[in-house]
N, C-alpha and C positions, 0 to 999 in steps of 0.2 A: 555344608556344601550348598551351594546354590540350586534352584530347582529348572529344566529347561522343558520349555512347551513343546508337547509331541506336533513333528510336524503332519497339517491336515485334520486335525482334532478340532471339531466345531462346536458348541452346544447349537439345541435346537428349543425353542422356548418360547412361552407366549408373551407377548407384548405386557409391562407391567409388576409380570412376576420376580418373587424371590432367584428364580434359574436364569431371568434376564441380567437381574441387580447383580448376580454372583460374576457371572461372563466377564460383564462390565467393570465391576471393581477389578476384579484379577484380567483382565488383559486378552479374554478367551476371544476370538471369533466366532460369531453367531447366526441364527437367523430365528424369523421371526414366525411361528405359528399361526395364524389369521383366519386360516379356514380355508383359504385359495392352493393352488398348487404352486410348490414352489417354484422360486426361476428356474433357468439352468443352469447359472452362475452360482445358484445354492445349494446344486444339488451335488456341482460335479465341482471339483480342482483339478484345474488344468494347467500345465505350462507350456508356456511358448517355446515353440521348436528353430533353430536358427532360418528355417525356410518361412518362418510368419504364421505358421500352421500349429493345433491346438494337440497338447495329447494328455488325457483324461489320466492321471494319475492315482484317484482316488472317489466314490461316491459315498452320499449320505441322504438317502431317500431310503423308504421302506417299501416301494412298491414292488409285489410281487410278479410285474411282467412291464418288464421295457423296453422303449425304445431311443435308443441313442441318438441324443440331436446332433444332424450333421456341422451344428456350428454353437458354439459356448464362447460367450465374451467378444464375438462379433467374428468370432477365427474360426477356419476350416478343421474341423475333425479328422484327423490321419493317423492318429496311436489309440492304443488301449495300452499304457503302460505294464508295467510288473506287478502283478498285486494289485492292479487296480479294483476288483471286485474281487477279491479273495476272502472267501469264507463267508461269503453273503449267502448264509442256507436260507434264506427265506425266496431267495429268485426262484421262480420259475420258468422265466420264459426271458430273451433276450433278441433283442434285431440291433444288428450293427449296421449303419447306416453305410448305403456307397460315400465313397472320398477316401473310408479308412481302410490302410494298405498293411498295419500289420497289429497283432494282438501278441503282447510282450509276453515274459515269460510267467507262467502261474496267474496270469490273468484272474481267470473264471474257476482257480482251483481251489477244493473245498467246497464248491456250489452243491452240496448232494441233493439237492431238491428242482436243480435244472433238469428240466425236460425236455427248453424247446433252445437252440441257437442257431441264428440266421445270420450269414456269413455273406458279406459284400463281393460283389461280381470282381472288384475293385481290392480287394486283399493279395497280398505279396508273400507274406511271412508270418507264421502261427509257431509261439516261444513255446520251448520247456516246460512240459507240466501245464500248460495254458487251461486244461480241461479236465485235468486229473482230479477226481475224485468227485465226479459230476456224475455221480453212478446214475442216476435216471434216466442221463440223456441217452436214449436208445439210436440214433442215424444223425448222423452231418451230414451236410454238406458242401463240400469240397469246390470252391471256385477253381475255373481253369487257372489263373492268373498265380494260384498261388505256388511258390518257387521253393519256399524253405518250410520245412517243417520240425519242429523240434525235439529232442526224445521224449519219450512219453507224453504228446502233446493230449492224445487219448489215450490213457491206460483206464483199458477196460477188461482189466484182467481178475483174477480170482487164483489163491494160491491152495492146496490141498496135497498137506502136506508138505513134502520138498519139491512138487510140480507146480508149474503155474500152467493155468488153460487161461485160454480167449473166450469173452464172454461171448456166446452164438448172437444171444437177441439182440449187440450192438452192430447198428449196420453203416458202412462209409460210402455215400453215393459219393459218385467221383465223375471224371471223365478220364476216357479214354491215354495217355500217352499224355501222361500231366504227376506232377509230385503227391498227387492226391492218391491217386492208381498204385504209385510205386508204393508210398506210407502205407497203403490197405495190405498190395501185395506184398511185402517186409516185413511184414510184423503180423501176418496170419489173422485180419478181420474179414467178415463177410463184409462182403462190399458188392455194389450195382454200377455199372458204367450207365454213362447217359449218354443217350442215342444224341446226337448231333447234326446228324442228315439226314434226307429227306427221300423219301421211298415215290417214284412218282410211275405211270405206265404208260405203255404205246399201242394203240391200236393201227391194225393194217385190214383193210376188206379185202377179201378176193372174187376170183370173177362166180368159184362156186357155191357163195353166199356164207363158205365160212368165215371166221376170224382168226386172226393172230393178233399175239398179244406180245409183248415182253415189258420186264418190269427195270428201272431204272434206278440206279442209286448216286445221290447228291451228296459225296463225303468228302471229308475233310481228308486233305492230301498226307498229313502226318499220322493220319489214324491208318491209312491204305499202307502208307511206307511200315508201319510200325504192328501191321495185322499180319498173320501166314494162312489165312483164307478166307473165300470167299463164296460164296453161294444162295441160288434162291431156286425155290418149289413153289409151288402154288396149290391152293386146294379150291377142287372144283367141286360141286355137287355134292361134297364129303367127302372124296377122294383125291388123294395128294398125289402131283405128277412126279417125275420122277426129278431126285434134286439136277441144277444146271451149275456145274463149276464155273467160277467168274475170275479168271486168272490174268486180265489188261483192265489199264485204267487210263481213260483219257481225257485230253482235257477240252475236248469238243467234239460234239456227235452232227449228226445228219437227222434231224426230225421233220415230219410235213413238208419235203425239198426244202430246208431253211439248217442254216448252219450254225449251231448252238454253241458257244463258250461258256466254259465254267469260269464262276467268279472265281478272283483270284483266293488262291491256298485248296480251292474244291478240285474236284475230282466228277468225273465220271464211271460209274459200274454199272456194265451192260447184262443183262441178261440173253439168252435167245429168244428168238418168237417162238412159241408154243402157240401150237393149233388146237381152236378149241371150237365146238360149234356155238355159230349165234346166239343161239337162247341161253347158252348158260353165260355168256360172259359177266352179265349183271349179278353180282354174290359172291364171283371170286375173288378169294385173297391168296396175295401174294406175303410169301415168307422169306426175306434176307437177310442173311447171318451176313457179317464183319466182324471174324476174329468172335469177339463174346458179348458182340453188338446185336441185337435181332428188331428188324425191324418190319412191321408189318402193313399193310394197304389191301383194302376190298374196294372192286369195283362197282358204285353205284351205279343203278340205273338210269 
């Protein structure tokens, strides 16, 4: 029977050599050794996507921490195909560049020696298995943007006996009311939301030289819809006031007599004024939960 060339199989070889002559006679694709770093064109196979755009099929470098060029062959990076780095134990570390919106299925699986994976603002879709058996990688994380995520995209689990446990020290930062949040909460990982708004405060004088204060929260309208509470306390002196329920959110307040709009999808959460005397206002911090958001502010002096 006749023999057929695996597709993506390269040799890699120095200029000169027997390994070069061999390629060459039989028909191999190659590249050349020199001492320089390779292109990107050598390091990666790419195919063109009907949109003009580039998606990384398969790699043949040995570097043990990279970073993916957002363009090969002159074309925009937007895939990590199937198996594009599968079973590459020698990776350690990876950054996927913004433009690319999805990492195919089993990607990055078999990597046991990944530690570190940096995930584009600009990701959509994370395939089946994409991360399975990357046992070292302890925390992702989870761009808003992303929509779909595939079964066992992170299996970080551990079987004992006929039970399977969730590995603790694997952790999923995420945000808030996003496919990241639900995949952590679905499948039982420790996982961290990331705060997203912005904790900010109001002073008022009075005519008896004390102060009021209250504290202000800049969030995001779909995290407010998608929270069942809210609240903030503040600690003075070492001593925590008593917490303030925050149960309205609007979308423009009254500060300094000037009328404030929130950017649009924001929100405002009001605290009340808390009276506190002058001298301590410089030190205090304020404490504001949303939902299992906590977000904290000290007032400099």
């Amino acid at each position: 029977g006749e023999y057929v060339k695996h597709y993506g199989f390269r040799i890699y070889c120095y200029s000169g050599s027997a390994a070069e002559e061999y390629a060459i006679a039989n028909g191999f694709s190659y590249g050349l050794l020199n001492g320089n770093d390779l292109s990107a064109e050598e390091l990666y196979d790419v195919v063109e996507k009907i949109d003009g755009t580039a998606e990384i099929v398969a790699y043949h470098g040995t570097e043990r921490e990279i970073t993916i060029p957002s363009e090969i062959a002159g074309l925009q990076v937007t895939s990590i195909g199937n198996e594009a780095f599968m079973n590459f134990t020698s990776l350690n570390s990876v950054t996927i560049p913004e433009g690319v919106t999805s990492v195919g299925d089993k990607a990055f699986n078999g990597c046991k020696n990944l530690k570190t994976a940096t995930l584009p603002e600009t990701l959509e879709s994370i395939g089946a298995d994409a991360f399975t058996g990357s046992e070292r990688l302890r925390n992702i994380t989870i761009p808003k943007a992303v929509t779909s995520i595939g079964d066992n995209a992170f299996e970080h689990q551990y079987k004992y006996g006929s039970e399977v446990f969730i590995m603790r020290d694997f952790v999923i930062n995420c945000y808030a009311v996003t496919e990241g949040y639900n995949y952590a909460t679905e499948n039982g990982y420790v996982y961290n939301v990331i705060p997203t708004g912005e904790l900010k405060y109001q002073l008022r004088a009075n005519d008896d030289g004390s102060t009021d204060v209250r504290f202000i929260l800049i969030a995001d309208e779909q995290e407010v819809l998608n929270t069942d509470s809210a609240s903030v306390y503040a600690t003075i002196d070492g001593t925590d006031t008593d917490a303030i329920v925050v149960d309205r959110a609007y979308r423009s307040i009254i500060a300094g007599g000037k009328k404030i709009t929130a950017d649009e999808g924001k929100v405002f959460l009001i605290g009340k004024f808390i009276g506190i005397p002058d001298d301590m206002v410089s030190g205090m911090t304020a404490h504001f939960t949303l939902g299992k958001i906590s977000y904290d502010r000290t007032i400099a002096s």
